[in-house]
Backbone as XML, in Angstrom:
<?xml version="1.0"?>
<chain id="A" units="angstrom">
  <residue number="1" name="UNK">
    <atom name="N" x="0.827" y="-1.200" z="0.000"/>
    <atom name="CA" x="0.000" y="0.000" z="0.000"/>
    <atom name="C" x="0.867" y="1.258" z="0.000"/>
  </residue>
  <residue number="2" name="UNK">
    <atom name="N" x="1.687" y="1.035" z="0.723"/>
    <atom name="CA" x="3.246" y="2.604" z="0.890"/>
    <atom name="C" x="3.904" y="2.751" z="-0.542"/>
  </residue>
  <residue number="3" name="UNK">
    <atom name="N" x="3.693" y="1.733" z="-1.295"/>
    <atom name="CA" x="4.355" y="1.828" z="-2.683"/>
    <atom name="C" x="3.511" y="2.747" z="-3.364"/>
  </residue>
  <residue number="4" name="UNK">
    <atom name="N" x="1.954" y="2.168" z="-3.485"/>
    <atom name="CA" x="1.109" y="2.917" z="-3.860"/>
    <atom name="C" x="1.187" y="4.036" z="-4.000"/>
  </residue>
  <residue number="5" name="UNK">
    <atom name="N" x="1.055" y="4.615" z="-2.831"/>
    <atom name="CA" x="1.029" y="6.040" z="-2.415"/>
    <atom name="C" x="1.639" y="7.008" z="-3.173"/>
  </residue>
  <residue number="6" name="UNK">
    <atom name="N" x="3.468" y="6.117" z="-2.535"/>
    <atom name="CA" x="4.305" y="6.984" z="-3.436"/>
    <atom name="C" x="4.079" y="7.073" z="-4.687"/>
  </residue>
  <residue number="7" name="UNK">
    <atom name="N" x="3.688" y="6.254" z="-5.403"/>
    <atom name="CA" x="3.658" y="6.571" z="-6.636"/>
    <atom name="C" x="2.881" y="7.303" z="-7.076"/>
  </residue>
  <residue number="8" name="UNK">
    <atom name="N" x="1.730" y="7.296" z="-6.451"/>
    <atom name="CA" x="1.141" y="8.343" z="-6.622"/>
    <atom name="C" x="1.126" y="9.614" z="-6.661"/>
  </residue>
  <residue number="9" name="UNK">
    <atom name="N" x="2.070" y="9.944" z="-5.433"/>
    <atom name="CA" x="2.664" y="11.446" z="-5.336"/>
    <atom name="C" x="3.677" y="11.716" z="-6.009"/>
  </residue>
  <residue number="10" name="UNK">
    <atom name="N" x="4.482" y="10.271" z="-6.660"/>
    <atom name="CA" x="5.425" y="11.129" z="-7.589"/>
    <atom name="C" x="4.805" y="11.492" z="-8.808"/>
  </residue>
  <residue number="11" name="UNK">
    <atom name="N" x="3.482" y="10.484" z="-9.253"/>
    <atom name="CA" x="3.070" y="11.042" z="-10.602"/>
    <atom name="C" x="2.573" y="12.198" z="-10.673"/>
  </residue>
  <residue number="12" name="UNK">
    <atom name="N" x="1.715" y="12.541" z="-9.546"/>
    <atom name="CA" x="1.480" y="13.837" z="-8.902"/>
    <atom name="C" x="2.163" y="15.023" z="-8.968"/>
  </residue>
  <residue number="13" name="UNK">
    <atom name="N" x="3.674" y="14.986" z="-8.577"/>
    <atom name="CA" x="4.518" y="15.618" z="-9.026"/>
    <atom name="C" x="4.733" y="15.709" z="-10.075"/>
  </residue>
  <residue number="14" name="UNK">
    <atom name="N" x="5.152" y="14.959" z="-10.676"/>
    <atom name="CA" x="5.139" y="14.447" z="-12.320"/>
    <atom name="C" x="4.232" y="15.741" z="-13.050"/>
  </residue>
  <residue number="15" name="UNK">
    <atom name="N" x="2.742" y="15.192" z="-12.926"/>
    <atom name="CA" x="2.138" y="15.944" z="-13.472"/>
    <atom name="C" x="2.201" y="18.020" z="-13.131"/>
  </residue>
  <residue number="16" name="UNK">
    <atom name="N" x="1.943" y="18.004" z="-12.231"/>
    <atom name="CA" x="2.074" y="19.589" z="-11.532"/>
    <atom name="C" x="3.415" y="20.412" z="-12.266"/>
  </residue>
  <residue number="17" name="UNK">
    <atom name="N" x="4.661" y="19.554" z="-12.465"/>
    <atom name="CA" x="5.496" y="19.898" z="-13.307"/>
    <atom name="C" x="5.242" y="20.419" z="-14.117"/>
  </residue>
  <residue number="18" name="UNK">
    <atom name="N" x="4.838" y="19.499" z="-15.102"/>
    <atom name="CA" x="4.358" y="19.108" z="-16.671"/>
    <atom name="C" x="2.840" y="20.376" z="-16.991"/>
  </residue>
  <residue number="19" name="UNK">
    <atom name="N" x="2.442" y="20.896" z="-16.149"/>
    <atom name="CA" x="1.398" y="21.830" z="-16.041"/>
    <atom name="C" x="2.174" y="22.949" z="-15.686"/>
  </residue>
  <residue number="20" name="UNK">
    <atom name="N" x="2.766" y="23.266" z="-14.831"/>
    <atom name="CA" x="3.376" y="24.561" z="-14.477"/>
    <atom name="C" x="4.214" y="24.860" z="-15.705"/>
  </residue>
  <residue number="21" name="UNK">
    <atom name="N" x="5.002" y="24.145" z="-16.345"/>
    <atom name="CA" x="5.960" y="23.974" z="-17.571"/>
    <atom name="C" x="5.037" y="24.598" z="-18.830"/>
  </residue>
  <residue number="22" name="UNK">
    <atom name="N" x="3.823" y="24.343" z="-18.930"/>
    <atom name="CA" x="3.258" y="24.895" z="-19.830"/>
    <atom name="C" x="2.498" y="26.243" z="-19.891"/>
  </residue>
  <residue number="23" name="UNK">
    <atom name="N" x="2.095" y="26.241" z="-18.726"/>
    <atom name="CA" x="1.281" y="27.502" z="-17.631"/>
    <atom name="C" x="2.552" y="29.003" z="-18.188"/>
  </residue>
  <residue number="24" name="UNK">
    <atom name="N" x="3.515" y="28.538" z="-17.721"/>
    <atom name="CA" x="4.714" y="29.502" z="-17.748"/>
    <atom name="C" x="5.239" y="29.566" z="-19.498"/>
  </residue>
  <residue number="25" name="UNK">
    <atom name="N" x="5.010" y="28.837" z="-20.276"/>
    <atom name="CA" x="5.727" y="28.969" z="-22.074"/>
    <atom name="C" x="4.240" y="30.115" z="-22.281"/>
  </residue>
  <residue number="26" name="UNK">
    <atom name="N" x="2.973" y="29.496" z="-22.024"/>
    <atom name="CA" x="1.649" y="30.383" z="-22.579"/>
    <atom name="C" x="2.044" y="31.714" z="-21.970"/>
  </residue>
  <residue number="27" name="UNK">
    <atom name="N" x="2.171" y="31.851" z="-20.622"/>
    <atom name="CA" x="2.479" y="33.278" z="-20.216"/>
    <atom name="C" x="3.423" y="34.115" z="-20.968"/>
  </residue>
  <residue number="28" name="UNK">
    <atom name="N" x="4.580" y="33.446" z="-21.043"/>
    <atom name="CA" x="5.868" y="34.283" z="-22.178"/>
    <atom name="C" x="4.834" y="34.577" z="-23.761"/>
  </residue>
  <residue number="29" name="UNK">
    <atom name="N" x="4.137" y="33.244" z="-23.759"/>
    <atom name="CA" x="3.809" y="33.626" z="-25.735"/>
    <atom name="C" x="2.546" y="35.082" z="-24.901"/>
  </residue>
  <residue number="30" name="UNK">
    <atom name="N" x="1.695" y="34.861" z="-24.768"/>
    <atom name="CA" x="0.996" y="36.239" z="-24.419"/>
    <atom name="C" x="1.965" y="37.315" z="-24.512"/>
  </residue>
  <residue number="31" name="UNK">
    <atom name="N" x="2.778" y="37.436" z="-23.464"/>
    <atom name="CA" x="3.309" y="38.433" z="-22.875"/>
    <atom name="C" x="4.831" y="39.345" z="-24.292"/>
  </residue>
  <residue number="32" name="UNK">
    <atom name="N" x="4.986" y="38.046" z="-25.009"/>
    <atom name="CA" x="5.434" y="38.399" z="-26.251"/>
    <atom name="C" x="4.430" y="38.965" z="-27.383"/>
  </residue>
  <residue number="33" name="UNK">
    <atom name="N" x="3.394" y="38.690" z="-27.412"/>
    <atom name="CA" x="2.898" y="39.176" z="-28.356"/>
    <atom name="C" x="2.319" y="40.481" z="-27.786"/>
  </residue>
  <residue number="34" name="UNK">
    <atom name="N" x="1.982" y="40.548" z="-26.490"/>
    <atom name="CA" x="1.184" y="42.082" z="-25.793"/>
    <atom name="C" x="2.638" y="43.008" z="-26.431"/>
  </residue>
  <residue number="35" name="UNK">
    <atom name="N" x="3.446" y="42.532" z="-26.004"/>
    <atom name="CA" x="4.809" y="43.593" z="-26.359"/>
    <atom name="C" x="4.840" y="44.012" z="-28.110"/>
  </residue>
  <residue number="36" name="UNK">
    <atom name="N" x="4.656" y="43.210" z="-28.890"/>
    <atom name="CA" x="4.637" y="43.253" z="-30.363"/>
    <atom name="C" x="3.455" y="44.270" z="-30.417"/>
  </residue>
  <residue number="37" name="UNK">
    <atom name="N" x="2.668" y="43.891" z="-29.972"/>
    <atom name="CA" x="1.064" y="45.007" z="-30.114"/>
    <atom name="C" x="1.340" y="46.342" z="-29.510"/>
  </residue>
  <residue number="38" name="UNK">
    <atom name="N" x="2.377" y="46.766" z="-28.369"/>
    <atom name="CA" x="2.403" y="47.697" z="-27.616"/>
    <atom name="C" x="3.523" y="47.943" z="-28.546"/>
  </residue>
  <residue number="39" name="UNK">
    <atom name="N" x="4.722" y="48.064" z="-28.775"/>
    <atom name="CA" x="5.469" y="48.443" z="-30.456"/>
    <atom name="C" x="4.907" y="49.153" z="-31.030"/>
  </residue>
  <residue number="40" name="UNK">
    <atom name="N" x="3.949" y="47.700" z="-32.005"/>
    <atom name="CA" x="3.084" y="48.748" z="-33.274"/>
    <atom name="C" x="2.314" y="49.569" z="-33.204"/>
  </residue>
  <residue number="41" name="UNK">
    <atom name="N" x="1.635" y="49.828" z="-31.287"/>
    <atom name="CA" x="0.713" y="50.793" z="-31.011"/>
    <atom name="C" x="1.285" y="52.093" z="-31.298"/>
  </residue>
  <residue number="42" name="UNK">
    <atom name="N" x="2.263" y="52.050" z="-30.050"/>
    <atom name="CA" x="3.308" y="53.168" z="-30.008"/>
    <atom name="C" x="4.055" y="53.776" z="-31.268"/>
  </residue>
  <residue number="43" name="UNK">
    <atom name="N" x="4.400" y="53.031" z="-32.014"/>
    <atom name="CA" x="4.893" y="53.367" z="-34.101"/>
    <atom name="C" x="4.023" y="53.624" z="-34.766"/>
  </residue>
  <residue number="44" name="UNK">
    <atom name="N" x="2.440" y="53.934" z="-34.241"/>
    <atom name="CA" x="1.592" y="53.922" z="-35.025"/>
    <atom name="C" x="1.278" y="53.004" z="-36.141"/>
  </residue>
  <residue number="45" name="UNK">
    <atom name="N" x="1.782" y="52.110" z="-36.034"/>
    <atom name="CA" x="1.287" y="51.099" z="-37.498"/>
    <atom name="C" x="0.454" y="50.014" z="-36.527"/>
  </residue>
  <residue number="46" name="UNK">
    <atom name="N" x="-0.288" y="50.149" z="-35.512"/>
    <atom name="CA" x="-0.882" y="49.262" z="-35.197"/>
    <atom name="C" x="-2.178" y="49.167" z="-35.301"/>
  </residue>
  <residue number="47" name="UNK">
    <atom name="N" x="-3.029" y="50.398" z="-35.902"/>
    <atom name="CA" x="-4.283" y="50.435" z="-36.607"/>
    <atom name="C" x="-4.982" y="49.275" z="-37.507"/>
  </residue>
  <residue number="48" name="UNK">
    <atom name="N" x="-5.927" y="49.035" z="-37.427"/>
    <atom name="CA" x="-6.391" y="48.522" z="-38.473"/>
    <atom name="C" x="-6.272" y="49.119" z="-39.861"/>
  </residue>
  <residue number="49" name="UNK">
    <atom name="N" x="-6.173" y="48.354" z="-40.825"/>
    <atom name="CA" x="-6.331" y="49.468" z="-42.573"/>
    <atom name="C" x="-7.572" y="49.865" z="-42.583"/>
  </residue>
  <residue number="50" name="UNK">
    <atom name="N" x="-7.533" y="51.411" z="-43.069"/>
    <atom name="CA" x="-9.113" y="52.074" z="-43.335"/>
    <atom name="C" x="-9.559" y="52.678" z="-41.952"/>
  </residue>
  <residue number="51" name="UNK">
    <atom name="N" x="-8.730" y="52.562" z="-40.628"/>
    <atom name="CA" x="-9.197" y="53.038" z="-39.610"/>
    <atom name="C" x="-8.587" y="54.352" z="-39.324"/>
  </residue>
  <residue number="52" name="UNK">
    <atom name="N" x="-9.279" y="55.686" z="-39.287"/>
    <atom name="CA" x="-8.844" y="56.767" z="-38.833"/>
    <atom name="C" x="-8.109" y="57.024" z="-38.028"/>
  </residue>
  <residue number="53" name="UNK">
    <atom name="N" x="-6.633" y="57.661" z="-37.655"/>
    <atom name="CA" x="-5.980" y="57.972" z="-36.847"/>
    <atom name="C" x="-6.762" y="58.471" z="-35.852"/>
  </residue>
  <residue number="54" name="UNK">
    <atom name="N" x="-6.304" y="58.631" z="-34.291"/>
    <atom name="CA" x="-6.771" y="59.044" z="-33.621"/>
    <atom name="C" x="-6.526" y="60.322" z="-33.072"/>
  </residue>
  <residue number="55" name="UNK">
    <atom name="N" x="-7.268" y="61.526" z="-32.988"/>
    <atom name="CA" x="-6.874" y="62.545" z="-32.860"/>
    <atom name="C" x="-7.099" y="63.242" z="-31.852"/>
  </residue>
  <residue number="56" name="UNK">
    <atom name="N" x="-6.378" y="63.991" z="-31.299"/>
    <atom name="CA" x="-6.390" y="64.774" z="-29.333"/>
    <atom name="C" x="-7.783" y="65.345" z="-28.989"/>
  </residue>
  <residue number="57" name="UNK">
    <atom name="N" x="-8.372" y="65.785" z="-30.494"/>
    <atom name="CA" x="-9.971" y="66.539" z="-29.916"/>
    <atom name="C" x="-10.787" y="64.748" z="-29.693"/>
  </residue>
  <residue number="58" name="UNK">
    <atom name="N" x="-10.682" y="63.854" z="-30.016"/>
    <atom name="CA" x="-11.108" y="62.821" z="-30.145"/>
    <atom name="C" x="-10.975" y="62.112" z="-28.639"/>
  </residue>
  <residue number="59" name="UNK">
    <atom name="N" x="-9.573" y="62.440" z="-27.974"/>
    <atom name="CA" x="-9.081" y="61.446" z="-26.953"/>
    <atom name="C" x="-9.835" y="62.190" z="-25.985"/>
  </residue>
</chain>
């Protein structure tokens, strides 16, 4: 039954790894692309085509 267990908690571990490992790559890809979007915001080329600049009497 003590074998059991352990094994259980190592797959346990196992898994929680294998989840945090991915948890943390999705966060970087977000957090890379928010940065690419905050770039082209800031350079102004991050408009849609055909969408009016935005202008200070506007903001």
């Amino acid at each position: 039954m003590t074998d059991v267990v352990l094994y259980l908690e190592t797959l346990e571990h196992e898994l929680l790894l294998f989840a945090a490992f991915w948890i943390v790559i999705g966060a970087l890809d977000e957090l890379g692309l928010d940065l690419c979007w905050l770039s082209l915001r800031l350079l102004g080329r991050g408009a849609p085509a055909g969408s009016p600049k935005p202008r200070l009497a506007h903001l």
